[in-house]
C-alpha positions in Angstrom: 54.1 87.6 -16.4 52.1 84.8 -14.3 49.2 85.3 -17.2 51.7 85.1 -20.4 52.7 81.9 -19.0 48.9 80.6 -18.5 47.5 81.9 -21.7 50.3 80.1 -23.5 50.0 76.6 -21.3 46.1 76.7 -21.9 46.8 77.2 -25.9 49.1 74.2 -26.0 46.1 72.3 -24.1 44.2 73.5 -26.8 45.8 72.7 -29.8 46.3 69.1 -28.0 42.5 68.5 -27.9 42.0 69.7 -31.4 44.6 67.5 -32.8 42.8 64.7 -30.5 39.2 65.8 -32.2 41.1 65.5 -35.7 42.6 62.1 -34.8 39.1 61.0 -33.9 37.4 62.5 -37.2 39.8 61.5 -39.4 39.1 62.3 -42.9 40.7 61.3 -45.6 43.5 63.5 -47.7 43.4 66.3 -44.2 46.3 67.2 -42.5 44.8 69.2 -39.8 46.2 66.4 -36.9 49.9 67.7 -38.4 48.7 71.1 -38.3 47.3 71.3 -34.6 50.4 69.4 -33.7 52.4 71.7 -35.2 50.9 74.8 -33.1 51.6 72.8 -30.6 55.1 72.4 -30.6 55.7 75.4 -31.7 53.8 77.5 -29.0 56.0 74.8 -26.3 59.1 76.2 -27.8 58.0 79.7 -27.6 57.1 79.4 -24.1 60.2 77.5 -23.3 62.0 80.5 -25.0 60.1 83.3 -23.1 60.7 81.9 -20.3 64.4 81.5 -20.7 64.4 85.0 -21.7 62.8 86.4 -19.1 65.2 84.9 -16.9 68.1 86.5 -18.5 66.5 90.0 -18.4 66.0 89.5 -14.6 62.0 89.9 -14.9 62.3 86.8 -13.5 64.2 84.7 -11.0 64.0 80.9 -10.1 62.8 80.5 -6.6 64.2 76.7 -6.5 62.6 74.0 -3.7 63.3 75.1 0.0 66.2 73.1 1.3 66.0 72.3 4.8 69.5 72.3 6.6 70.4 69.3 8.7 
Protein backbone atom coordinates (compact mmCIF):
# COMPACT_ATOMS: atom_id res chain seq x y z
CA UNK A 1 0.00 0.00 0.00
CA UNK A 2 2.91 2.22 1.46
CA UNK A 3 4.51 1.97 -2.24
CA UNK A 4 1.12 2.90 -4.31
CA UNK A 5 1.07 5.91 -2.29
CA UNK A 6 4.95 6.85 -3.01
CA UNK A 7 4.98 5.94 -6.66
CA UNK A 8 2.02 8.23 -7.04
CA UNK A 9 3.45 11.32 -4.74
CA UNK A 10 6.90 10.97 -6.73
CA UNK A 11 4.77 11.13 -10.18
CA UNK A 12 2.94 14.31 -9.09
CA UNK A 13 6.62 15.71 -8.24
CA UNK A 14 7.29 14.73 -11.49
CA UNK A 15 4.92 16.18 -13.67
CA UNK A 16 5.55 19.42 -11.32
CA UNK A 17 9.14 19.69 -12.57
CA UNK A 18 8.26 19.02 -16.15
CA UNK A 19 5.61 21.68 -16.20
CA UNK A 20 8.44 23.89 -14.43
CA UNK A 21 11.10 22.85 -17.44
CA UNK A 22 8.15 23.79 -19.96
CA UNK A 23 7.47 27.09 -18.12
CA UNK A 24 11.24 27.78 -18.42
CA UNK A 25 11.44 26.77 -22.30
CA UNK A 26 8.55 28.24 -23.34
CA UNK A 27 7.90 27.93 -26.96
CA UNK A 28 5.66 29.48 -28.69
CA UNK A 29 1.98 27.84 -29.92
CA UNK A 30 2.99 24.55 -27.02
CA UNK A 31 0.75 23.58 -24.59
CA UNK A 32 2.83 21.11 -22.79
CA UNK A 33 2.88 23.46 -19.34
CA UNK A 34 -1.21 22.69 -19.49
CA UNK A 35 -0.53 19.26 -20.21
CA UNK A 36 2.04 18.38 -17.41
CA UNK A 37 -0.33 20.35 -15.14
CA UNK A 38 -2.97 18.44 -16.15
CA UNK A 39 -1.23 14.99 -15.11
CA UNK A 40 -0.79 16.60 -12.27
CA UNK A 41 -3.97 17.30 -10.94
CA UNK A 42 -5.31 14.55 -12.12
CA UNK A 43 -2.89 11.91 -10.55
CA UNK A 44 -3.63 14.25 -6.97
CA UNK A 45 -7.23 13.39 -7.36
CA UNK A 46 -6.51 9.80 -8.02
CA UNK A 47 -4.46 9.53 -5.05
CA UNK A 48 -6.84 11.46 -3.04
CA UNK A 49 -9.48 8.93 -4.28
CA UNK A 50 -7.46 5.70 -3.56
CA UNK A 51 -6.84 6.75 -0.59
CA UNK A 52 -10.38 7.42 0.49
CA UNK A 53 -11.14 4.19 -0.87
CA UNK A 54 -8.90 2.26 0.74
CA UNK A 55 -10.15 3.53 3.85
CA UNK A 56 -13.68 2.44 3.22
CA UNK A 57 -12.57 -1.15 2.34
CA UNK A 58 -10.69 -1.28 5.73
CA UNK A 59 -7.18 -1.91 3.89
CA UNK A 60 -6.57 0.95 5.73
CA UNK A 61 -7.21 2.77 8.92
CA UNK A 62 -6.19 6.37 10.17
CA UNK A 63 -3.88 6.12 13.02
CA UNK A 64 -4.62 9.87 14.11
CA UNK A 65 -1.86 12.04 16.39
CA UNK A 66 -1.29 10.38 19.96
CA UNK A 67 -3.31 12.40 22.45
CA UNK A 68 -1.86 12.57 25.72
CA UNK A 69 -4.44 12.61 28.63
CA UNK A 70 -4.20 15.28 31.26
Amino acid sequence: MHFIVIIALVGVLAALAAAGFFMVRNKQGTRNMARALTVRIGVSVALFLFILLSWKMGWIEPSGLPVQQR
